[in-house]
LOSE-30028 format. One record per residue (C-alpha): residue number from 1; residue in one letter; chain; x, y negated, z negated. Coordinates in steps of 0.001 Angstrom, whole numbers, plus 500000, padded with zeros to 6 digits. Example, Ala and Ser with C-alpha at 12.3 -4.5 7.8 and 13.67 -1.06 7.14 Angstrom:
// residues 2
{node 1,A,A,{512300,504500,492200}};
{node 2,S,A,{513670,501060,492860}};
END
This chain:
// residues 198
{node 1,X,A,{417575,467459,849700}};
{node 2,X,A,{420251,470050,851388}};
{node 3,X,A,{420158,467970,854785}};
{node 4,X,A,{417375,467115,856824}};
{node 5,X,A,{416956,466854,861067}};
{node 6,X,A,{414666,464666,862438}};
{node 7,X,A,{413803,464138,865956}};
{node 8,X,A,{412012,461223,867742}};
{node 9,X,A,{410262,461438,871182}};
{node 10,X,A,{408474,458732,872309}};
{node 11,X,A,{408576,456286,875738}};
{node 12,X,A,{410509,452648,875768}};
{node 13,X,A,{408789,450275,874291}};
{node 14,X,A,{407104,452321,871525}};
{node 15,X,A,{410058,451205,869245}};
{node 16,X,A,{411354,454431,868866}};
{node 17,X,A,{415216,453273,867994}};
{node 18,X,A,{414187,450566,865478}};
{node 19,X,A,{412360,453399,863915}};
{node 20,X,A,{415395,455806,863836}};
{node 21,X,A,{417580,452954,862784}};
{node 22,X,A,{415215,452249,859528}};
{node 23,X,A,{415335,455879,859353}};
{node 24,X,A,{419248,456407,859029}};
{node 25,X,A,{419339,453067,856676}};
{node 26,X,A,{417099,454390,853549}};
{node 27,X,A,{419103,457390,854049}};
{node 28,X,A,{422244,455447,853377}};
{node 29,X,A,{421022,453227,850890}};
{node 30,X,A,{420184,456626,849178}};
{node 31,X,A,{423350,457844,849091}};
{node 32,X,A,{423457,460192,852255}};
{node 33,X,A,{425707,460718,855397}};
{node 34,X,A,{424092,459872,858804}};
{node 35,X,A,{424905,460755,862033}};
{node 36,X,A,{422561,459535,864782}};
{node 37,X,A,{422297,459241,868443}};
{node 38,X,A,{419618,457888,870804}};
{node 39,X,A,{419115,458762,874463}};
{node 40,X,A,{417392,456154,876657}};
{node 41,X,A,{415732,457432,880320}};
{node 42,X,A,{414732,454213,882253}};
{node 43,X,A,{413202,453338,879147}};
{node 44,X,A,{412452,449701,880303}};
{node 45,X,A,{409931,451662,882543}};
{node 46,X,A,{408994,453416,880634}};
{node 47,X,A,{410880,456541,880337}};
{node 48,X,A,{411926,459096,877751}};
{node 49,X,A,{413323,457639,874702}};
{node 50,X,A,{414719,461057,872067}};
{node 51,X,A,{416549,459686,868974}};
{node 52,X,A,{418318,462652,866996}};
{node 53,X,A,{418906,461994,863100}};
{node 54,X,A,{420906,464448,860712}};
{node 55,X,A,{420696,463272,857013}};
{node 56,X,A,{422760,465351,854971}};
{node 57,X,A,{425367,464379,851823}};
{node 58,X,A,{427838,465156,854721}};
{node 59,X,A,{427334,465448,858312}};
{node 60,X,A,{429526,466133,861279}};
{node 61,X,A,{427616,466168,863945}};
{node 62,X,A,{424663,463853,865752}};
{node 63,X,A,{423395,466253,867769}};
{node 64,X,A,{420749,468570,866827}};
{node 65,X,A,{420870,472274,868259}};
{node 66,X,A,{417629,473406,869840}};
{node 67,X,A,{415419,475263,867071}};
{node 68,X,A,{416887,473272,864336}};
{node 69,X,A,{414501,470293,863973}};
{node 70,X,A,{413227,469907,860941}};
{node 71,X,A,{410644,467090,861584}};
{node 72,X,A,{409922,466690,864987}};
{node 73,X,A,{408210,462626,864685}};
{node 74,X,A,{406260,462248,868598}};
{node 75,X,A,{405294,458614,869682}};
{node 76,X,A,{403719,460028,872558}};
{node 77,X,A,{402246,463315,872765}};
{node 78,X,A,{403255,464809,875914}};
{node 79,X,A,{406749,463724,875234}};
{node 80,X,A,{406600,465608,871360}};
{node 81,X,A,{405085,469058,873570}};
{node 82,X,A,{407830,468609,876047}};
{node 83,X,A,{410334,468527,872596}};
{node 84,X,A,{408730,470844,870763}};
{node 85,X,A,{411161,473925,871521}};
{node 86,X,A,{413555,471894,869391}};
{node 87,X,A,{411626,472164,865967}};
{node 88,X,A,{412298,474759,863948}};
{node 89,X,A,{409654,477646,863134}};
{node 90,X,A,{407022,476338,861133}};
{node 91,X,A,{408398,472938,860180}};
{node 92,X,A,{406377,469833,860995}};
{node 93,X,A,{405376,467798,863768}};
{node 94,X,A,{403567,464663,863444}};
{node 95,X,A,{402460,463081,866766}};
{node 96,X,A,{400788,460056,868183}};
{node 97,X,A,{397459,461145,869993}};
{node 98,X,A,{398496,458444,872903}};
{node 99,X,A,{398837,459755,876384}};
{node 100,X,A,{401028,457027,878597}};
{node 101,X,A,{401740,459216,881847}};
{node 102,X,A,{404930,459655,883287}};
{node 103,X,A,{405945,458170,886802}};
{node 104,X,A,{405523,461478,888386}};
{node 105,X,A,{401773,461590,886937}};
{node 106,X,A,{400594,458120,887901}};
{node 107,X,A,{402561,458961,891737}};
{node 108,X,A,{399556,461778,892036}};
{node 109,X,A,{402716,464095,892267}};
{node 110,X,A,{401609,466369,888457}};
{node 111,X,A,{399225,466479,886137}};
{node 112,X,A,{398908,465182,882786}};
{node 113,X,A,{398418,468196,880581}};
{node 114,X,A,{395010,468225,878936}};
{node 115,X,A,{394834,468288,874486}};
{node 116,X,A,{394759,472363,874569}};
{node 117,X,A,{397843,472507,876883}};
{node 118,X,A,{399359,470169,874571}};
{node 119,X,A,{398190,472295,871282}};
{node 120,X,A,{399075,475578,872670}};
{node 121,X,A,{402876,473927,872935}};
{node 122,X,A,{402491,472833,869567}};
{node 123,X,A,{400759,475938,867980}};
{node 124,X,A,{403881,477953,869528}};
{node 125,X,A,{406194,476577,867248}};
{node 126,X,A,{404389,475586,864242}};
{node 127,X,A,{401267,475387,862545}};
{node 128,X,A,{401910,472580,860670}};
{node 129,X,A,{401565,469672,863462}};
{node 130,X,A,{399157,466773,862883}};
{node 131,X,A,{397916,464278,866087}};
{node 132,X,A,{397112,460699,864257}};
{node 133,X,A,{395679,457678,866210}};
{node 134,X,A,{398721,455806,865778}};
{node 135,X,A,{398029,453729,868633}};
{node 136,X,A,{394094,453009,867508}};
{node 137,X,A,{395117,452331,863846}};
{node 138,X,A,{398262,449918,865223}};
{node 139,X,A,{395326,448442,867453}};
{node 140,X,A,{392853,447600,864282}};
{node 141,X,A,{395809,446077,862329}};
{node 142,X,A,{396357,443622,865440}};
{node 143,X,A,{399111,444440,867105}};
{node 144,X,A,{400640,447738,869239}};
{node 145,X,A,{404345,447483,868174}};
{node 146,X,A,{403729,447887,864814}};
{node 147,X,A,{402945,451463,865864}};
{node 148,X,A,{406741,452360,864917}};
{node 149,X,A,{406719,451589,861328}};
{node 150,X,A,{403103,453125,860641}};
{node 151,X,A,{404263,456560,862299}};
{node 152,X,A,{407122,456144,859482}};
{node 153,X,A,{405230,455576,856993}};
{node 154,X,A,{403823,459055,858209}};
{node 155,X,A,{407276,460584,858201}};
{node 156,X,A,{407819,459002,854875}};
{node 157,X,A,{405274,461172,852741}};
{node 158,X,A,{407901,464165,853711}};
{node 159,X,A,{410782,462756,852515}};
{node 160,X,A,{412263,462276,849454}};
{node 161,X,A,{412927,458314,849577}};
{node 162,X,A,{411432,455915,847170}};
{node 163,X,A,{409201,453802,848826}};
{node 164,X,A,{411032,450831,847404}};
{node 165,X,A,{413874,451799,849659}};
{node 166,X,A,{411939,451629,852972}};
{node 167,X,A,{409981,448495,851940}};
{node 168,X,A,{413336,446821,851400}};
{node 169,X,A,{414858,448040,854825}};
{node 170,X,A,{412036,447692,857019}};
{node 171,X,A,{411943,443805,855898}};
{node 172,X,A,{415168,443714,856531}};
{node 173,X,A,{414551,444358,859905}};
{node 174,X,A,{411324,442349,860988}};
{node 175,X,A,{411077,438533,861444}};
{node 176,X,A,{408813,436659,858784}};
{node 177,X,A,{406070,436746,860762}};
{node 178,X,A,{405503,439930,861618}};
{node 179,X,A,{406796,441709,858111}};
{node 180,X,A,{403657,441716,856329}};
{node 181,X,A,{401827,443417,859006}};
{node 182,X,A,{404134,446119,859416}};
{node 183,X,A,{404410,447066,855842}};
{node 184,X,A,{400286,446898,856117}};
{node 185,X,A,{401371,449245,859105}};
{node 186,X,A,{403709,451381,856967}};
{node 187,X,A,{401436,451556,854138}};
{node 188,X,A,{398478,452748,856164}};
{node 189,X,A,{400790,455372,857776}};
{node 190,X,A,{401362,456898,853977}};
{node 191,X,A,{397545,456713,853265}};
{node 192,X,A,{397349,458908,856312}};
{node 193,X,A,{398831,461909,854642}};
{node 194,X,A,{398296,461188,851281}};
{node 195,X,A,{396090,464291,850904}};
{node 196,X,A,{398955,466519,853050}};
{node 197,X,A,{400628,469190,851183}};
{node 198,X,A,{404073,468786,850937}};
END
């Protein structure tokens, strides 16, 4: 792997920085430079959360440059469209079919795009996007937050970490009680695109 650029869109509380922190850790633990920086709108009220994440053997910058996103990972789908101009052609998108409307939307004051709006976003810069039920599958496992570490195990199936490596970090991160559910969480994330050509 040359370098990689990974963004993160999501809302606060979706765990979106513990995910790009796990993220930049198996990168190091493989050997690779890191730069990453996460931007945080009111996102105790939920408000946009965007983490950027260069992996490279050396990197200089955090910031990624519009059109250079390599894997654009969405926690929330209207947040990924609104991102979207940031992937580059034809790369991949992987987004959580979960609509949580914005302040503006739940004031009366816009509309919450419908799925085609969304698509036709999407389909503008790549045809290789996939919408999961990230939020449903989280749900049947028994708990929301471990939403986060399923849509990695997603994100996982494209890069080239040993699965070792983010067992061993994600545990690193997560209390006792929770870790065995979110590695259930991870796991069922890979499943998900098991059958996805790489």
């Amino acid at each position: 792997m040359k370098k990689l650029d990974i963004l993160i869109t999501g809302v606060g509380g979706q765990g979106n920085i513990l995910a790009s922190d796990i993220i930049g850790e198996v990168a190091i633990a493989a050997a690779y430079d890191i730069k990453k920086t996460d931007t945080l709108g009111m996102a105790q009220r939920g408000g946009s959360v965007i983490s950027h994440i260069r992996i490279a053997r050396n990197v200089h910058s955090p910031l990624i440059r519009v059109g250079e996103v390599d894997i654009l990972l969405g926690f929330e789908k209207l947040e990924a469209a609104r991102w979207c101009h940031y992937l580059k052609k034809d790369r991949v998108a992987i987004i959580n079919n979960q609509a949580i409307p914005p302040l503006a939307v739940s004031l009366g004051k816009e509309k919450y795009p419908d799925d085609s709006e969304i698509a036709g976003m999407l389909k503008q810069r790549t045809k290789n996007f996939y919408l999961i039920d990230g939020t449903t599958r989280a749900l049947d496992l028994g708990n929301i937050r471990t939403l986060n570490t399923l849509m990695l195990g997603c994100l996982s199936h494209f890069l080239d970490f040993e699965v070792k490596l983010w067992q061993e970090v994600i545990s690193q991160h997560l209390k006792a009680n929770v870790r065995r559910l979110n590695l259930k969480a991870f796991a069922l994330g890979r499943k998900e695109f098991q059958n996805v050509p790489l």
